[in-house]
Backbone as CSV, one residue per row, in Angstrom:
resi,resn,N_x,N_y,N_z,CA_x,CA_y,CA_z,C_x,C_y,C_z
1,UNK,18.599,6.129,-18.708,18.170,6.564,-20.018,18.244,5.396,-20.997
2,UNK,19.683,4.632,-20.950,19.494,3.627,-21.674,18.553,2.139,-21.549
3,UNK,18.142,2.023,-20.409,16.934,1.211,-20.095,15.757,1.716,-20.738
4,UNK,15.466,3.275,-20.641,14.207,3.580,-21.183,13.690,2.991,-22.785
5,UNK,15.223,3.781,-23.252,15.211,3.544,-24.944,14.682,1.854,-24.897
6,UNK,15.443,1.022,-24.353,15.324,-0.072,-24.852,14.164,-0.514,-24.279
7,UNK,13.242,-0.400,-23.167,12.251,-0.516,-23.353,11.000,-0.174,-24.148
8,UNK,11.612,1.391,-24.692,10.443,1.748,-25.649,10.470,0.891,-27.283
9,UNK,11.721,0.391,-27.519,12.003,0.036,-28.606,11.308,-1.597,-28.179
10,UNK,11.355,-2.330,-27.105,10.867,-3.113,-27.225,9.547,-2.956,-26.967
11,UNK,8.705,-1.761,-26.678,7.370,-1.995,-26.791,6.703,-1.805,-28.430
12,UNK,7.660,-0.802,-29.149,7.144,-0.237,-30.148,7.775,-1.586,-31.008
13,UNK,8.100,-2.815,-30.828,8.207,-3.779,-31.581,7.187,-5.109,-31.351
14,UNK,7.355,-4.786,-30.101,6.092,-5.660,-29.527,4.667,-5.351,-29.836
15,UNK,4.402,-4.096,-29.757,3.201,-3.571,-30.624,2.860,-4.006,-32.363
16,UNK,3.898,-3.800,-32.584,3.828,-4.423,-33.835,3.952,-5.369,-34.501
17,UNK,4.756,-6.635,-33.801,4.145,-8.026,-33.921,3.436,-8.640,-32.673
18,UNK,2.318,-7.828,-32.323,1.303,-8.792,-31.685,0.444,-9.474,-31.869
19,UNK,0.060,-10.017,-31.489,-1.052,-10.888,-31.893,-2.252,-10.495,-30.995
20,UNK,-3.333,-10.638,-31.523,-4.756,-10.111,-31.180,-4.930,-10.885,-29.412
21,UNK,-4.336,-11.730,-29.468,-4.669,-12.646,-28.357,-4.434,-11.843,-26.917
22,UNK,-5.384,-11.551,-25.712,-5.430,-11.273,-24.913,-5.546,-12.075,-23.526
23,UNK,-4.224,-12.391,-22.857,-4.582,-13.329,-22.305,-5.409,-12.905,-20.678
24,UNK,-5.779,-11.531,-20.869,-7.077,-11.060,-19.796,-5.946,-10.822,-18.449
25,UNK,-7.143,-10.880,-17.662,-7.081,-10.532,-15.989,-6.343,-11.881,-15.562
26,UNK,-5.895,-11.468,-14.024,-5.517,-12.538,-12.525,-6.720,-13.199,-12.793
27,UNK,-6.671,-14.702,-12.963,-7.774,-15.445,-12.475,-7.245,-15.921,-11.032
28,UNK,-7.919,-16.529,-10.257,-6.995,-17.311,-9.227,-6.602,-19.222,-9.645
29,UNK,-5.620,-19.540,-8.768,-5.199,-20.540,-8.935,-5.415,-20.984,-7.654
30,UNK,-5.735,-22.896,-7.480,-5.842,-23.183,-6.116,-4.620,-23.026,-5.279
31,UNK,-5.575,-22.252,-3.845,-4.384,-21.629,-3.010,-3.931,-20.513,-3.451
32,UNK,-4.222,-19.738,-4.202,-3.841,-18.571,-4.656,-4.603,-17.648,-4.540
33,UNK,-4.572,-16.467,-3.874,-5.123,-15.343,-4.013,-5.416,-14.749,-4.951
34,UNK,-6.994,-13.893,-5.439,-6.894,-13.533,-6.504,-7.356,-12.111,-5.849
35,UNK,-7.256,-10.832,-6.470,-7.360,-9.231,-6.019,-8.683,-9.318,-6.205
36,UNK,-9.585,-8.724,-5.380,-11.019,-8.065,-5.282,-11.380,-7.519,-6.856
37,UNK,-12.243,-7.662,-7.114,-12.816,-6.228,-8.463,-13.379,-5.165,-7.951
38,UNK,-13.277,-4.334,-8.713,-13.471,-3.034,-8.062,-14.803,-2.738,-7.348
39,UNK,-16.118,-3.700,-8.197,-17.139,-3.918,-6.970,-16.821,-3.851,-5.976
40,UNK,-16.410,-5.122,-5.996,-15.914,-5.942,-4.183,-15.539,-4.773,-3.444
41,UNK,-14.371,-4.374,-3.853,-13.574,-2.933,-3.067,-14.747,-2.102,-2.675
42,UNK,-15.461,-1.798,-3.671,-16.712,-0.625,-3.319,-17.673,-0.823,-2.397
43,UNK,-17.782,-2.727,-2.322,-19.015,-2.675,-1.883,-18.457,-3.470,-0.751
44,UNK,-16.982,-3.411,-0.184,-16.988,-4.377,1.175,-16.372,-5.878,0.761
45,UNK,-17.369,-6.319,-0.018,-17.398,-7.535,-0.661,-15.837,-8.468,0.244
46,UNK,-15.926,-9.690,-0.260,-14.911,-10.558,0.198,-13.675,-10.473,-1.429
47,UNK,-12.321,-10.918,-0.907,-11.479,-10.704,-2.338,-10.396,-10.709,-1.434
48,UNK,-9.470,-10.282,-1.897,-7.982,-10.215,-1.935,-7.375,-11.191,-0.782
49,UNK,-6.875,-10.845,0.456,-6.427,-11.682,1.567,-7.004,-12.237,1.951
50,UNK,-8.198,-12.089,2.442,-9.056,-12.895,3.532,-10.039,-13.641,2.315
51,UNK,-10.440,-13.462,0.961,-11.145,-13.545,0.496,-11.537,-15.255,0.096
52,UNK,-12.671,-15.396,-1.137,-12.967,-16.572,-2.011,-12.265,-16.536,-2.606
53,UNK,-11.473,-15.308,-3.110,-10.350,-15.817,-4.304,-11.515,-15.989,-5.597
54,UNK,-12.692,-15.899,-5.836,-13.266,-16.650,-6.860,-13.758,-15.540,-7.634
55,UNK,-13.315,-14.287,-7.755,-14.028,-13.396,-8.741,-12.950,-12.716,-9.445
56,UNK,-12.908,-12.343,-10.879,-12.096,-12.246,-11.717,-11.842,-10.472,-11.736
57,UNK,-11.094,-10.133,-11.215,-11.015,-8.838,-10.924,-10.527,-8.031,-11.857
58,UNK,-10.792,-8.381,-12.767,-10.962,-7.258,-14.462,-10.208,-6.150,-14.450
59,UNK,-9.766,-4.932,-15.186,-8.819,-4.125,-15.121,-8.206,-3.700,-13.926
60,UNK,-9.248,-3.556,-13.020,-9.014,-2.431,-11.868,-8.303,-3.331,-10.607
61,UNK,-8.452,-4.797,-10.429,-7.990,-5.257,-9.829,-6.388,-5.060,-8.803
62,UNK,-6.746,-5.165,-7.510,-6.035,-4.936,-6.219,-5.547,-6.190,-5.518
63,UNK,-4.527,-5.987,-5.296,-4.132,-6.969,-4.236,-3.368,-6.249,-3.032
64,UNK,-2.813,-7.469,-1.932,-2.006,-6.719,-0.734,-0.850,-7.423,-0.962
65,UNK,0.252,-6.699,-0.763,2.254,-6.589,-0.936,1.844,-7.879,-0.267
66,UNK,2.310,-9.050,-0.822,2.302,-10.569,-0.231,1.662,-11.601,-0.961
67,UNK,0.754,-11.253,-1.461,-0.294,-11.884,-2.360,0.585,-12.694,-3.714
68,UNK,0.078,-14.090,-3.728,0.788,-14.289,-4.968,-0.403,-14.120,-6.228
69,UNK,-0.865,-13.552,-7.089,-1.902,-13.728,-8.355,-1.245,-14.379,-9.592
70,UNK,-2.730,-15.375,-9.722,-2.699,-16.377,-10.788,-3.080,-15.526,-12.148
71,UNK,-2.302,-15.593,-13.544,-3.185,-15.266,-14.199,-4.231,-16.672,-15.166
72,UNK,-4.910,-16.213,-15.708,-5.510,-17.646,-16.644,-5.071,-17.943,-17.634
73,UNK,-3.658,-18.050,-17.294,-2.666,-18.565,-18.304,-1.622,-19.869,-17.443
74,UNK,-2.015,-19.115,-16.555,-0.466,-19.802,-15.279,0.630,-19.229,-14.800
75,UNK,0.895,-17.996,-15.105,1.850,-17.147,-14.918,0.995,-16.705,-13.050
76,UNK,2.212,-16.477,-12.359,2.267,-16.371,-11.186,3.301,-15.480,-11.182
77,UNK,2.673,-14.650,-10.459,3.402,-12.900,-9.516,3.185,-12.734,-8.587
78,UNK,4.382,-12.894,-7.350,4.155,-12.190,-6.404,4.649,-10.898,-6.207
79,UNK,4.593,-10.196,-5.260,5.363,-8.160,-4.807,5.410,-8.763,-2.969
80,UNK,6.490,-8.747,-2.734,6.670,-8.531,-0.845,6.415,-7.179,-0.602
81,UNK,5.933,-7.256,0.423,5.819,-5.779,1.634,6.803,-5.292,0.809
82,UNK,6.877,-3.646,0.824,7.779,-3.006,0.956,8.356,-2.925,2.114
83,UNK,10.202,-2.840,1.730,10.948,-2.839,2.897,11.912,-1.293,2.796
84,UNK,11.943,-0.101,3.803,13.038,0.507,3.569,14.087,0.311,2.716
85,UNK,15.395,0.900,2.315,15.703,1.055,1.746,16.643,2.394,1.460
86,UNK,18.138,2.061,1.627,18.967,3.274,1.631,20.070,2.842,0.260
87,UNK,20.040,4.019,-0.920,20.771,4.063,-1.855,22.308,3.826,-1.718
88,UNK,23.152,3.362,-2.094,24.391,3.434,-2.029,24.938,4.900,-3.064
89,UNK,26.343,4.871,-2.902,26.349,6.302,-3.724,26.503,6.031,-4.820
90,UNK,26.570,4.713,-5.294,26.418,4.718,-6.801,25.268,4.570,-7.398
91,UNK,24.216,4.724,-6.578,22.780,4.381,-7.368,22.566,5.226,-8.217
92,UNK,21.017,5.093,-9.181,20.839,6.312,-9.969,19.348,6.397,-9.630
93,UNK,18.996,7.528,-9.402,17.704,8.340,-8.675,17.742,9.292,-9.711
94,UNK,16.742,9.414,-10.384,16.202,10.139,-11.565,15.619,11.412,-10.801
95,UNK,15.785,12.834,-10.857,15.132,13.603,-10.209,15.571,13.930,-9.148
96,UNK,14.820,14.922,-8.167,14.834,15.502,-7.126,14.995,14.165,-5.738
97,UNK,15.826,13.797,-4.545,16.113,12.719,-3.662,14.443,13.052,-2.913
98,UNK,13.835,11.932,-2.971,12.671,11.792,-2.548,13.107,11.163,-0.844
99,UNK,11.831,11.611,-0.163,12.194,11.682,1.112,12.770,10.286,2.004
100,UNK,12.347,9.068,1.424,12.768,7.743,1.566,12.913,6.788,0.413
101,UNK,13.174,5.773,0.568,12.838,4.982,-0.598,12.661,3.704,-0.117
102,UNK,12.122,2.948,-0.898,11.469,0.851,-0.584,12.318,0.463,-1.681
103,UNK,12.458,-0.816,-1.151,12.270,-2.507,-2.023,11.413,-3.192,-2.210
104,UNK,11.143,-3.874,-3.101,10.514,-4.769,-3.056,10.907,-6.038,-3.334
105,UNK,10.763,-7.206,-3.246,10.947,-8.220,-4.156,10.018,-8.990,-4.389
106,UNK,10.127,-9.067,-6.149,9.262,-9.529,-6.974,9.683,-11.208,-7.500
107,UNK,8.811,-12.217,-7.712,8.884,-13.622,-7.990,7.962,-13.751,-8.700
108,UNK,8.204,-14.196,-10.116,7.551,-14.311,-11.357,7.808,-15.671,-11.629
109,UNK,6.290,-16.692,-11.456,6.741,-18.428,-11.927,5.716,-18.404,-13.088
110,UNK,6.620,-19.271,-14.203,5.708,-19.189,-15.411,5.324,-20.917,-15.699
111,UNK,3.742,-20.745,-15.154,3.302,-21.713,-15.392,2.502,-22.041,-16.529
112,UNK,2.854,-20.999,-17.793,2.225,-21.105,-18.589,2.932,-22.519,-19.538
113,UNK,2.562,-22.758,-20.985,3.152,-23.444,-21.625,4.254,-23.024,-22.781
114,UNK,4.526,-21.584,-22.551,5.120,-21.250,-23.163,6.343,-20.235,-22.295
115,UNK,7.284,-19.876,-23.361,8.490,-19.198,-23.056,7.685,-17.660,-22.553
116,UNK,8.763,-17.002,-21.465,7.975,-15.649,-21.475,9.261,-14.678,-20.844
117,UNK,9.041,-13.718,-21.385,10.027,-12.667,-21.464,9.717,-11.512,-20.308
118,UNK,10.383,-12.209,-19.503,10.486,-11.100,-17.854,10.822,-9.512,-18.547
119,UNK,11.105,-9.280,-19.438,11.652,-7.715,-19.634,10.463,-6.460,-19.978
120,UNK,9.372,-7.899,-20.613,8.157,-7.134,-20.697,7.362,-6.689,-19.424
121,UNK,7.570,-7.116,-18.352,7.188,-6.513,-17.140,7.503,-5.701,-16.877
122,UNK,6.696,-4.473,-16.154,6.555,-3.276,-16.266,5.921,-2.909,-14.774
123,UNK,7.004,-2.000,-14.035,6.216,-1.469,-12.734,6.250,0.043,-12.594
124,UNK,5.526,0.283,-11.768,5.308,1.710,-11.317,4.831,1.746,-10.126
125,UNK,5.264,2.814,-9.462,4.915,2.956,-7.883,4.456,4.559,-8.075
126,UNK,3.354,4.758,-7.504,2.680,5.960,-6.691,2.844,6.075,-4.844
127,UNK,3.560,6.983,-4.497,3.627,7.263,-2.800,2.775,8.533,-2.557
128,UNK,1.924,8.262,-1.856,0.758,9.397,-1.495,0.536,9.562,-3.162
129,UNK,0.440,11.619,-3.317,-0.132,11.767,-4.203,0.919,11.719,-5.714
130,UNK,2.063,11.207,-5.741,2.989,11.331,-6.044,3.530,9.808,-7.116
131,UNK,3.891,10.336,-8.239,4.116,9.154,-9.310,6.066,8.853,-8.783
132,UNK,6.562,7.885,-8.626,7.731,7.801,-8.075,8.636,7.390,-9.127
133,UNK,10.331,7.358,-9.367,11.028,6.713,-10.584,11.601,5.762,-9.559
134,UNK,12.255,4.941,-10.555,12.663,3.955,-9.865,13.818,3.977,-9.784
135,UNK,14.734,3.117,-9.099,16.159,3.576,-8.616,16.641,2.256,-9.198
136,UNK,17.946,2.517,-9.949,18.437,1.306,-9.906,19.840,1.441,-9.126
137,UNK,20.270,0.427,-9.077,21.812,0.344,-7.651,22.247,-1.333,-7.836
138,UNK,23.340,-1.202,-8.975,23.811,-2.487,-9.094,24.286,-2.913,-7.682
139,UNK,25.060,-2.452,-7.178,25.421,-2.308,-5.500,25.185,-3.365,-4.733
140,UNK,23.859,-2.612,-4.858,22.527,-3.557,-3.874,21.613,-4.782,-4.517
141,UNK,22.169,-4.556,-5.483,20.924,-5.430,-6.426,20.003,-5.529,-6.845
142,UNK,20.073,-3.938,-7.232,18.340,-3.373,-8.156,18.734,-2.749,-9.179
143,UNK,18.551,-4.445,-10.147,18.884,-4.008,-11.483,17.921,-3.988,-12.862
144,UNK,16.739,-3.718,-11.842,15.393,-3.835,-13.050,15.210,-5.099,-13.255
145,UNK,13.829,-5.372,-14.051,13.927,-6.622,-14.195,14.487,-7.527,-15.395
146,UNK,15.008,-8.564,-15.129,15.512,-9.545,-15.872,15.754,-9.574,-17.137
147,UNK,16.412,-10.066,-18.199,15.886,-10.186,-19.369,16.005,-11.502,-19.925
148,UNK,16.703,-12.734,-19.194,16.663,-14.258,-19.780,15.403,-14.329,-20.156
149,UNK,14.984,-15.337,-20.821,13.575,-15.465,-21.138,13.509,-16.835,-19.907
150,UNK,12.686,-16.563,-19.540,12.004,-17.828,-18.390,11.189,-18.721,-19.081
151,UNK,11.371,-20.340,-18.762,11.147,-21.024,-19.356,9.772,-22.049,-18.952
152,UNK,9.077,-22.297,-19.205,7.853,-23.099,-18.594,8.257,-23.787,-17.363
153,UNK,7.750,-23.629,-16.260,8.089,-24.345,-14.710,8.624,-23.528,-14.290
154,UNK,9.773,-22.599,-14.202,10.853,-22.167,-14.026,10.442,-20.900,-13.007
155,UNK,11.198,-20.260,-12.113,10.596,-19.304,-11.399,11.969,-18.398,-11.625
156,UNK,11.723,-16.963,-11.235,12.804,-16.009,-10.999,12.644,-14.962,-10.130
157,UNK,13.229,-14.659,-9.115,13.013,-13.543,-8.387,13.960,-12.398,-8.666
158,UNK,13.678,-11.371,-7.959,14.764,-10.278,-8.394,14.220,-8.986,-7.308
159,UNK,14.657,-8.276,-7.581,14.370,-6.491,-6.316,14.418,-5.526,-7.118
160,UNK,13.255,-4.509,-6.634,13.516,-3.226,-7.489,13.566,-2.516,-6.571
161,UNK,13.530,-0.836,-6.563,13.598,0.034,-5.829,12.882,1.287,-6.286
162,UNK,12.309,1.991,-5.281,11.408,3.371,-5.928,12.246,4.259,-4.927
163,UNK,11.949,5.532,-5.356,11.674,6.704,-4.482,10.104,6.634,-3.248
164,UNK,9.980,7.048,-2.671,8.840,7.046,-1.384,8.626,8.502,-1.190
165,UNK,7.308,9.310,-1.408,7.682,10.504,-0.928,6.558,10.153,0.699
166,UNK,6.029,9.266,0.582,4.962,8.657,1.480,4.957,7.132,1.743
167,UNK,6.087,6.873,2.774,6.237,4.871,1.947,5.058,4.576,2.929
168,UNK,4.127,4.845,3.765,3.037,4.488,4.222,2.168,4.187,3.356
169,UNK,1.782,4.776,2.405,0.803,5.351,1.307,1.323,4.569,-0.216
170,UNK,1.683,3.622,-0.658,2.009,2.935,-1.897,1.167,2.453,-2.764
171,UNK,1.357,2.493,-3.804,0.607,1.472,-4.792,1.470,1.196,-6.139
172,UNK,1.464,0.079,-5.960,2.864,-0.765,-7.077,1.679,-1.072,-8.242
173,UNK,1.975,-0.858,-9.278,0.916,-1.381,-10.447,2.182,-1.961,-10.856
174,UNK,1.738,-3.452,-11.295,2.202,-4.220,-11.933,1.803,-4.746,-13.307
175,UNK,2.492,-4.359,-14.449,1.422,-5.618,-16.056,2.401,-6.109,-16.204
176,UNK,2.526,-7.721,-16.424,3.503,-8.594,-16.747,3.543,-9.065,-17.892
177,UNK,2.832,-7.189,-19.225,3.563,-7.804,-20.655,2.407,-7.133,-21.483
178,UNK,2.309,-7.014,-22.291,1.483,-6.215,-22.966,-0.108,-6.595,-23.256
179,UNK,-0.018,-8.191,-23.461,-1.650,-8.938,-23.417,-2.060,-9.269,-21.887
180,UNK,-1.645,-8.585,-21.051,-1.836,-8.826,-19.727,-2.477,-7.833,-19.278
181,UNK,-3.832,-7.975,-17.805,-4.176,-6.723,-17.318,-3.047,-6.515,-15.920
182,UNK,-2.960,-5.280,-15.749,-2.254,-5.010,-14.665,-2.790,-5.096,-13.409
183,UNK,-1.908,-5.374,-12.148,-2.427,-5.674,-10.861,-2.002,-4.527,-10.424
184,UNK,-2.993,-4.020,-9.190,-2.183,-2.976,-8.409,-2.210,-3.456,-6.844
185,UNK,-0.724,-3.176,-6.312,-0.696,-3.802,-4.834,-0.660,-2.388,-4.185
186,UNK,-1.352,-2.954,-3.412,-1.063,-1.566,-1.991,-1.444,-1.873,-1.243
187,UNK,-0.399,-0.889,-0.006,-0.174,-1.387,1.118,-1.479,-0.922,2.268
């Protein structure tokens, strides 16, 4: 609960000193994977793993758990496979115990030129038809993400955890901040 508050308080502040500036979609970076656009997806097209990497995959944009995406700023995100995942008894699971649960781990390098605030990142997981909460478990080491501010060059990794009511069936949407479009990985 107290994570929520303070995320809403930092969006409803962040909203209000923003600046117009949008720094858009994943572009790719050399050697970097960039997610299909939703064309591509529709129409077959080449993109995400196997792909050119060369088309700017605008809101709807997809990638696969592994993929690192560039944005056209320099900020770099990767999401690993989901891995199983068993709660300790001190975790906190919001809701009803969903039938399994994943990890992930996430690596955020900011190659932009400026300072950037890991706290504004924001995930969500869907399993099958199902919106999932996330678990945190100091324990284990899923403690949401970060809040140092990361500094130009600098990389940080960290682990989160969902509920699974389908861990076959995932899709992690990722936005790394409010002038950012979101990626969605699935498996």
């Amino acid at each position: 609960m107290r994570r929520a508050t303070v995320l809403s308080v930092l969006a409803l502040l962040a909203l209000t000193g923003c600046s117009t500036e949008v720094r858009g979609s994943a572009a790719p970076a050399p050697g970097v994977v960039a997610p299909p656009s939703a064309e591509e997806d529709a129409t077959g097209g080449s993109g995400g793993a196997g792909g050119s990497g060369s088309e700017d995959p605008g809101s709807g944009g997809t990638a696969a758990f592994g993929d690192t995406i560039a944005f056209d700023d320099g900020l770099e995100l990767t999401v690993s496979a989901p891995q199983p995942y068993t709660p300790s008894e001190t975790a906190y699971v919001d809701g009803p115990q969903p039938a399994s649960f994943v990890a992930f781990d996430v690596t955020v390098t900011n190659g932009t030129g400026a300072d950037y605030e890991p706290v504004t990142l924001f995930l969500t997981l869907q399993s099958g038809s199902t919106e999932e909460a996330q678990v945190f478990d100091s324990e284990q080491g899923l403690d949401g993400t970060p809040y140092t501010t990361l500094l130009p060059g600098r990389s940080i990794s960290f682990r989160v955890g969902f509920g699974a009511s389908a861990p076959d069936d995932l899709v992690l949407e990722v936005s790394p901040g409010f002038d950012y479009e979101s990626v969605l990985y699935t498996s």
